[in-house]
C-alpha positions as CSV (number, residue, x, y, z in Angstrom):
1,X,66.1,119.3,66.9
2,X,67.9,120.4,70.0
3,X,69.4,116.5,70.7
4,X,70.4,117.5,66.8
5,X,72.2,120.8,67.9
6,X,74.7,118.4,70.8
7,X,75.8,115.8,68.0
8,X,78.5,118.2,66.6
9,X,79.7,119.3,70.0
10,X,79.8,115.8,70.8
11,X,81.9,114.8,67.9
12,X,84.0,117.4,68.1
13,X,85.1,116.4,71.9
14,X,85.2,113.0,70.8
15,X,87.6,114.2,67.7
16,X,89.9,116.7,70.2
17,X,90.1,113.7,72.6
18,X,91.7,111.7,70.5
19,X,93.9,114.7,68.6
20,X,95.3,115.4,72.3
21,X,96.2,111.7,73.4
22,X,99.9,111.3,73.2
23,X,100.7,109.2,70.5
24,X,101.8,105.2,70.9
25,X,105.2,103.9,70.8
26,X,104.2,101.9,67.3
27,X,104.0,105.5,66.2
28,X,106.9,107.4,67.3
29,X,109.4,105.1,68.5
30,X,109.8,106.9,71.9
31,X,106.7,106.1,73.8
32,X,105.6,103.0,76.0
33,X,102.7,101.7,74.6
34,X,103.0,98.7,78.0
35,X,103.4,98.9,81.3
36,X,106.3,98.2,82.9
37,X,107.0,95.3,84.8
38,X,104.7,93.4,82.7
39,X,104.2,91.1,79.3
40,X,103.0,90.3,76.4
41,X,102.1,86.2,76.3
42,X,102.2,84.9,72.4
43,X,100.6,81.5,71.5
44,X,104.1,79.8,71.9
45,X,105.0,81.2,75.2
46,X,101.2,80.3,76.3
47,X,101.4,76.6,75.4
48,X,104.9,76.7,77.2
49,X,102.9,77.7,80.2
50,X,100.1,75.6,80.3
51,X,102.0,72.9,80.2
52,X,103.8,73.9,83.7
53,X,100.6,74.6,84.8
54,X,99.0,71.1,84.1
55,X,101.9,69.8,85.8
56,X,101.4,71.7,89.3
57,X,97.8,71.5,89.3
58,X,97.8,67.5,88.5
59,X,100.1,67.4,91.8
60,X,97.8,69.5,93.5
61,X,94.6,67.4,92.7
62,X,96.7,64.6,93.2
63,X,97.5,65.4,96.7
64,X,93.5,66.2,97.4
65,X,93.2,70.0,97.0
66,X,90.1,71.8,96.2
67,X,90.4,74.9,94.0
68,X,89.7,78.0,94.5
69,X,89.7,81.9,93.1
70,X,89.5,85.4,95.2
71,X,88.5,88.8,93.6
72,X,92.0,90.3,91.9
73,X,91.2,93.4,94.5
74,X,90.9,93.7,98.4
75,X,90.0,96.3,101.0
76,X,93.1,98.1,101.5
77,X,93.2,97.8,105.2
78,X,93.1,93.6,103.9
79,X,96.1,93.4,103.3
80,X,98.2,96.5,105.0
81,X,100.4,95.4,108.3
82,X,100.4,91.9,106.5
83,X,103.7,92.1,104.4
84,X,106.2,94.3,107.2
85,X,108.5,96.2,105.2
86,X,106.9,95.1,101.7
87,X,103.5,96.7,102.3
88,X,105.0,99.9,100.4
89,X,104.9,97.4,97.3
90,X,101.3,96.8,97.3
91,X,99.4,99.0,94.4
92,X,96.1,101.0,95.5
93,X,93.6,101.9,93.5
94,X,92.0,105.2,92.9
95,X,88.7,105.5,95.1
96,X,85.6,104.0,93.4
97,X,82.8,104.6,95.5
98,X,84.0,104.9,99.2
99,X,86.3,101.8,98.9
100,X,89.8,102.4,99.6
101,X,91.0,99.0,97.4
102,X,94.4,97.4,96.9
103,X,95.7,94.8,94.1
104,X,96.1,91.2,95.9
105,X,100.1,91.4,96.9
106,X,100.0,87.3,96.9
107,X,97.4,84.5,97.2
108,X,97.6,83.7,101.1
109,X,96.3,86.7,102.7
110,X,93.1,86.2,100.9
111,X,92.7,82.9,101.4
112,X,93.1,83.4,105.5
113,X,90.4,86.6,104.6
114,X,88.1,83.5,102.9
115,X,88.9,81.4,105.7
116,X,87.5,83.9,108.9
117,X,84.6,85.3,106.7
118,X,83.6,81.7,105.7
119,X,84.1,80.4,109.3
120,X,86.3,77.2,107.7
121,X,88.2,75.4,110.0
122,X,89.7,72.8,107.6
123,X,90.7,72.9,103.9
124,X,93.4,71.7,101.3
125,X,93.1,74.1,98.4
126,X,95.1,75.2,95.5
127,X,94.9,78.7,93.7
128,X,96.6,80.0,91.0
129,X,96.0,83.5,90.3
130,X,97.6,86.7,88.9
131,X,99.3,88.9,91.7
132,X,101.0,92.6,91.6
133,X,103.5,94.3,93.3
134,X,104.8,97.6,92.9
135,X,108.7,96.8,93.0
136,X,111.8,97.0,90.5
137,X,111.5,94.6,87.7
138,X,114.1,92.0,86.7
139,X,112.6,91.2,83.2
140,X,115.4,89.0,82.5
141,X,115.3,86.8,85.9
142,X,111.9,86.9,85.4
143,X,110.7,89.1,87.6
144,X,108.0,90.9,86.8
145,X,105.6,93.4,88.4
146,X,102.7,90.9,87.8
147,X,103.1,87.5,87.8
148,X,101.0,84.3,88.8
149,X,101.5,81.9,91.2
150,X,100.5,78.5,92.5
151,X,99.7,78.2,95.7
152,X,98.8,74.9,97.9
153,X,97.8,75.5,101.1
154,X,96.6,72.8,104.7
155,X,94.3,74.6,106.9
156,X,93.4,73.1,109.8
157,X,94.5,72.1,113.3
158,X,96.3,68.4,112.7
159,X,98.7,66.2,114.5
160,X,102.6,67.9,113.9
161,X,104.3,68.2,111.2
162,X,102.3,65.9,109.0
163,X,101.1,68.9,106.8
164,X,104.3,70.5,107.0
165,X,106.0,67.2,105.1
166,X,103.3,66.5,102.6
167,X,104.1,70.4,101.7
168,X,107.5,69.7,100.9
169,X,106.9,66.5,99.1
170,X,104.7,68.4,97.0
171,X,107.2,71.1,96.6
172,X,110.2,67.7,95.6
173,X,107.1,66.4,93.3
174,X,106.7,69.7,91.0
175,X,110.5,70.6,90.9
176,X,111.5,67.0,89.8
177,X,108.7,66.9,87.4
178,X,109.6,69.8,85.6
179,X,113.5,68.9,85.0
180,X,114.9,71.9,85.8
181,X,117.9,70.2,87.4
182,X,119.2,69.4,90.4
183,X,117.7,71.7,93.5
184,X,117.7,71.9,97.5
185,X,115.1,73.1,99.3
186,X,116.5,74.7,102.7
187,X,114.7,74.9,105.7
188,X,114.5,77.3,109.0
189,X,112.6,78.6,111.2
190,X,111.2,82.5,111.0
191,X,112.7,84.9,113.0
192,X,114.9,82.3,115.1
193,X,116.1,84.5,117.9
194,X,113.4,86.6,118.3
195,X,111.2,83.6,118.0
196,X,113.4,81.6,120.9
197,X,113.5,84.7,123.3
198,X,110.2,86.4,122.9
199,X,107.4,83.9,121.8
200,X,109.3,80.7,123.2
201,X,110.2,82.4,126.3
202,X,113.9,80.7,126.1
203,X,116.4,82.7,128.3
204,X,119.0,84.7,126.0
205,X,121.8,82.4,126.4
206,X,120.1,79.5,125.0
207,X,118.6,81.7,122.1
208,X,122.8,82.7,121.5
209,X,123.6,79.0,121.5
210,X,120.9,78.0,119.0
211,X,122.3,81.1,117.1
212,X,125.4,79.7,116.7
213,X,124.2,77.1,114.5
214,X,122.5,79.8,112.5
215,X,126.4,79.5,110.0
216,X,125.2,75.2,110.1
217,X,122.9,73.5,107.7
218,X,122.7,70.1,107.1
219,X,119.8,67.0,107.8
220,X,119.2,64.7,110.5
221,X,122.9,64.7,111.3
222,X,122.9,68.6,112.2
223,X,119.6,67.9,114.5
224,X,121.0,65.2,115.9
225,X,124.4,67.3,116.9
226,X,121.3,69.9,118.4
227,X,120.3,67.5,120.6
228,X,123.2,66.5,122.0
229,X,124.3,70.2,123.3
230,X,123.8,70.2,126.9
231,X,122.9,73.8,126.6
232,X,119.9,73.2,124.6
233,X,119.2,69.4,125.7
234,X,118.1,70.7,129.4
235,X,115.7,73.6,127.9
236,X,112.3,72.4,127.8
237,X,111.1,74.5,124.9
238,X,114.1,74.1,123.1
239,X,113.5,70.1,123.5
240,X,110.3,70.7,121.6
241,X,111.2,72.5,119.2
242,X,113.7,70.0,118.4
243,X,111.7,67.5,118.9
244,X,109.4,68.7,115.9
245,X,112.4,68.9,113.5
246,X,113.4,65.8,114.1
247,X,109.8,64.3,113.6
248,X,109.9,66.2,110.4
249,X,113.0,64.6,109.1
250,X,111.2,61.7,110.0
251,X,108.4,61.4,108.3
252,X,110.8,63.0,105.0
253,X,112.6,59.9,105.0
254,X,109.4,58.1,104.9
255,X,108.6,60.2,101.7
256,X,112.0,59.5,100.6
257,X,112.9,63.2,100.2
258,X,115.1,63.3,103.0
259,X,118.4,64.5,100.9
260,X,116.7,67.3,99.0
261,X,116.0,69.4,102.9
262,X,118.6,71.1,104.0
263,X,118.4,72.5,107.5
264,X,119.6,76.0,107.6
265,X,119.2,79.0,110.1
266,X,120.4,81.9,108.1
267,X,117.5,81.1,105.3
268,X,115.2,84.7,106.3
269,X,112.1,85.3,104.4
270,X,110.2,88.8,104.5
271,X,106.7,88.3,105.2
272,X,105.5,89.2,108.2
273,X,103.2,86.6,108.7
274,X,105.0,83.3,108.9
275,X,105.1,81.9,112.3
276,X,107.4,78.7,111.9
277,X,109.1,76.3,109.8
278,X,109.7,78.2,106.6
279,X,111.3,76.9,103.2
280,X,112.4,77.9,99.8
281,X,113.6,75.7,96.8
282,X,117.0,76.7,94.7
283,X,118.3,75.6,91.6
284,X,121.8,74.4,92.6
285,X,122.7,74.4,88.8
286,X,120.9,75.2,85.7
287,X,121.7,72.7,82.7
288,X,123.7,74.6,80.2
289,X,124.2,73.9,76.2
290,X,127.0,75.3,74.4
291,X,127.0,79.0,74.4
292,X,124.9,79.6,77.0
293,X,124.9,81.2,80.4
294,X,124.2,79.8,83.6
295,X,120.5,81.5,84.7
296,X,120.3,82.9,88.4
297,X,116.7,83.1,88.9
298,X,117.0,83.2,92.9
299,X,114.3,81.1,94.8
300,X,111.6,78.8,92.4
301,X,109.5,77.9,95.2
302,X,109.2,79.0,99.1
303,X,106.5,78.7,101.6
304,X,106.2,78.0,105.8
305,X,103.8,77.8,108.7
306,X,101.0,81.0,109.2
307,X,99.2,80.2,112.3
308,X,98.1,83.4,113.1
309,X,97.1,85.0,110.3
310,X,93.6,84.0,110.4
311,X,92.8,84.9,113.7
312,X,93.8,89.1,112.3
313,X,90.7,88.5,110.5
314,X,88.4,86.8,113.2
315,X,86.1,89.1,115.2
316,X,87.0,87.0,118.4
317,X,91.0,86.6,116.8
318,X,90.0,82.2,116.8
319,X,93.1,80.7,114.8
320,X,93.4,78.6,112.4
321,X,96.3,77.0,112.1
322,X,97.9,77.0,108.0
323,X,101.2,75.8,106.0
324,X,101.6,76.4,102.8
325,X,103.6,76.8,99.8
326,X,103.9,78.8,96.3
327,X,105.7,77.7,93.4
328,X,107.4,80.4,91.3
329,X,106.0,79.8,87.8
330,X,107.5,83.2,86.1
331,X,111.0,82.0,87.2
332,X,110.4,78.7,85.9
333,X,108.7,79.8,83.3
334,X,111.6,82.0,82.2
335,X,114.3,79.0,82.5
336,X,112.2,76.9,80.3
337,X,111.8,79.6,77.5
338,X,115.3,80.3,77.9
339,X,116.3,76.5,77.3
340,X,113.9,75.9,74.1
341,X,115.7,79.3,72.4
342,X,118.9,77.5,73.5
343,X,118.1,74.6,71.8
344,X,115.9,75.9,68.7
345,X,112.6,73.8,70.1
346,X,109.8,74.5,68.2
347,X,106.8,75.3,70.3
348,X,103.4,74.0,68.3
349,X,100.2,76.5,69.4
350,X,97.7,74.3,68.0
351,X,96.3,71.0,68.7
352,X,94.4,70.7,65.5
353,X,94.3,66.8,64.4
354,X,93.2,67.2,60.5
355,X,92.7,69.2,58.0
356,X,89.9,69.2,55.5
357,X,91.0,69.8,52.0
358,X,90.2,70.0,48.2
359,X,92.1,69.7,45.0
360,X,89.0,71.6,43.0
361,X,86.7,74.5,43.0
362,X,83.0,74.7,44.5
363,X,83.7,72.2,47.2
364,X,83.2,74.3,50.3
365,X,79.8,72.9,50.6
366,X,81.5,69.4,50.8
367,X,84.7,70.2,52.9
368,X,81.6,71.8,55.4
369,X,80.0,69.2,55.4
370,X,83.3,66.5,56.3
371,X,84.2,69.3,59.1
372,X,81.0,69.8,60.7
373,X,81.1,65.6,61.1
374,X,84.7,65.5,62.4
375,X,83.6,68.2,65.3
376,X,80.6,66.6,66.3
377,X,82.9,63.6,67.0
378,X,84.9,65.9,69.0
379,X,88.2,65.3,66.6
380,X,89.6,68.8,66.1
381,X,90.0,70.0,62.8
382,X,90.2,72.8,60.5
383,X,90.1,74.5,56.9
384,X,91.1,77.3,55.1
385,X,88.6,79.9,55.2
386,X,88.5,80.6,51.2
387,X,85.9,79.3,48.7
388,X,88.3,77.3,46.3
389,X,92.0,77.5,48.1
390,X,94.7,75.6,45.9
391,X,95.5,72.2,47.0
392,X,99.1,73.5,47.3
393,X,98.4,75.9,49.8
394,X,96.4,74.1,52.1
395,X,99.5,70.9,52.3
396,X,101.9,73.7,53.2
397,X,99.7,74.8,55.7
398,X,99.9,71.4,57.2
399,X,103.1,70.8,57.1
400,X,103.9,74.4,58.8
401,X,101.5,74.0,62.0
402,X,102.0,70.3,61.8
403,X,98.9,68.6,61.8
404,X,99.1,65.1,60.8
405,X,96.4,64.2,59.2
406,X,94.7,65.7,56.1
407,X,91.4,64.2,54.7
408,X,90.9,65.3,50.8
409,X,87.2,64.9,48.8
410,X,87.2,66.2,45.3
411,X,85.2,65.2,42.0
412,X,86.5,61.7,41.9
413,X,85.9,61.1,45.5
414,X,82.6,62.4,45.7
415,X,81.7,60.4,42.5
416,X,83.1,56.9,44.2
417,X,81.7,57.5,48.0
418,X,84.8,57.8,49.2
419,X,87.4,60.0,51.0
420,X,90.9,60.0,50.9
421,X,93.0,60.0,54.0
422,X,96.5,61.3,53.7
423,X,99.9,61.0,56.0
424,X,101.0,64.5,56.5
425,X,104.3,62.9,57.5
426,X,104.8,60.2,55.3
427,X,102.4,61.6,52.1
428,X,100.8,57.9,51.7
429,X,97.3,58.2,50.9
430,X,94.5,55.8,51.2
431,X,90.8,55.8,50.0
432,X,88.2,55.2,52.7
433,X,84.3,54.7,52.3
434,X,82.5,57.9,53.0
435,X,80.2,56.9,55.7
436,X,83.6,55.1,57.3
437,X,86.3,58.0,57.5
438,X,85.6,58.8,61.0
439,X,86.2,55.8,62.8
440,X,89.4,55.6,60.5
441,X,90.5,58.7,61.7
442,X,89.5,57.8,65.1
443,X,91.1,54.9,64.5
444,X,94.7,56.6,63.7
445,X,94.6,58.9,66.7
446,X,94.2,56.5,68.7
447,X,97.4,54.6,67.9
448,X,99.6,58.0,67.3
């Protein structure tokens, strides 16, 4: 009796709880019901995106990454004094337990965290994950406040610049893939004066000269014009540094990619933890049909050198050198959706190949039996869910989701052993033995 006596009370709480929530913005028009910064995916905008997604991660396997995942949430301390100025972006949780925990800001600091917990000296992996920062949306550049990206990384201590040109091959490989249009990736070095003068150890006059190329870009032609400057010819780390650009313009020819890099000092990226080369890919024009507008979606890829940030996370501070690169899959994403609407694509969100149907009544147990075989031959089919659907119906279902095939058994059939097979597209039907009509459909697939 006295558990009894707490239901009400219970009830009542749960009743007031739900009086006293503030109401949706489906109900009154005024409040939020989503989180800003953030979206909605529908079945079209998903196939759109799995799509893209095939095509980076087939370039990733191609190019012998492993995949891998980390937890969506780090120890705060993770990932603070990683990011510089953009730390203030990252979003902390609430404390759960004696764990002060942030949302991952991007893929890479976890994956140097993996690497100096796991003790891994060498890896090619790719991840693609959900990330979150806490910064001004740009819904319609397609920034959002969390996004996924697609990372492929090289850890490991190899011979120079090899990684760092199979990075931007990879980078050329994705870009031209997805036919966005013509792009340049540009190319520089983090931090260049600073670098020069306080890592390099280059006096301050030679840092000023390389500075005044910082207002140059340009290939082979513009390292070549480095090289010749007696003020930076007669510096020995200047002559190495140089040196490596120039094997890297090398070995890009080799890859034929050569004319896509474009060499450029001013090119600055934020993240504290790049160490060397560093790159990000532009659009230089975005195809436009009739009526539209030129899209400025900034940078749709970007990535560099990180040699040091594995050692932050090492006991003894042992590096592991890293390169990497991240492709920005909301941005293209967002061009792609805007070109389909352009052009009035239609997206289709299934990939059912036939449809089961009937022209009479009290043939479910039949159209269940003809589904059940075309699933265990791993063809992909469906039906409508109804005891006796008209025959109308079920051909206009067809033709709206475009499936192509539709097989049909009614009281004729069933009486003669056989099943007809119709052309969605063309309407031709043919009859076709009952214990047959698989490997016919099979059959038709397979030259489709």
């Amino acid at each position: 009796m006295p558990l009894l006596g707490l239901l009400p009370r219970r009830a009542w709480a749960s009743l007031l709880s739900q009086l006293l929530r503030p109401p949706c913005a489906s109900c009154t028009g005024a409040v939020r019901c989503q989180s800003q910064g953030t979206r909605d995916l529908s079945p079209q905008h998903m196939v759109v995106r799995e799509k893209i997604l095939d095509l980076v991660i087939s370039c990733f396997k191609r190019h012998g990454a492993k995949g891998m995942d980390t937890p969506a949430f780090e120890l705060k301390e993770t990932l603070t004094e990683k990011y510089g100025e953009d730390s203030g972006l990252m979003y902390d949780l609430k404390d759960q337990g004696g764990e002060l925990l942030s949302l991952r800001y991007d893929l890479t600091v976890p994956f140097a965290r993996y690497l100096a917990m796991n003790k891994v000296k060498k890896m090619k992996r790719y991840h693609v994950g959900k990330v979150w920062r806490r910064e001004s949306p740009t819904i319609v550049q397609g920034r959002y406040r969390e996004f996924c990206q697609c990372d492929f990384d090289i850890a490991g201590q190899f011979d120079p610049m090899i990684p760092d040109a199979e990075c931007l091959k990879i980078m050329c490989e994705i870009l031209s893939g997805l036919q966005l249009g013509d792009f340049l990736i540009k190319m520089a070095w983090k931090d260049v004066r600073h670098e020069m003068v306080v890592k390099k150890g280059l006096a301050p006059e030679v840092a000023d000269r390389i500075g005044d190329y910082v207002q140059c870009h340009g290939g082979v032609s513009l390292v070549e014009q480095m090289f010749q400057d007696p003020r930076l010819s007669q510096n020995k780390q200047a002559l190495e540094g140089l040196g490596d650009l120039k094997l890297l313009f090398e070995y890009l020819t080799l890859f034929g990619i050569a004319d896509k890099i474009s060499f450029d000092l001013s090119l600055a990226r934020g993240l504290d933890y790049y160490t060397g080369v560093i790159y990000e890919a532009v659009l230089l024009q975005t195809p436009t049909q009739a009526g539209e507008e030129p899209l400025n979606v900034g940078s749709v890829a970007a990535g560099g050198r990180y040699d040091g940030l594995v050692g932050m996370f090492d006991p003894k501070g042992h590096k592991v050198p890293c390169v990497g690169l991240s492709i920005g899959v909301e941005r293209i994403f967002y061009i792609v959706e805007q070109r389909m609407k352009t052009k009035g694509e239609k997206v289709r969100t299934t990939e059912t190949q036939v449809f089961v149907a009937t022209p009479q009544k009290n043939f479910l147990q039949e159209r269940l039996k003809l589904i059940a075989e075309l699933w265990d031959s791993g063809i992909k089919a469906e039906m409508l869910y109804k005891n006796n659907p008209k025959l109308l119906t079920q051909l206009h279902y067809c033709e709206s989701t475009g499936i192509p095939l539709v097989v049909i058994i009614g009281e004729q059939e069933l009486k003669e052993g056989v099943i007809k097979i119709r052309s969605v597209a063309s309407r031709e039907e043919v009859a076709i033995k009952r214990e047959n009509f698989v490997a016919e459909i099979q059959k038709r697939l397979s030259e489709s």
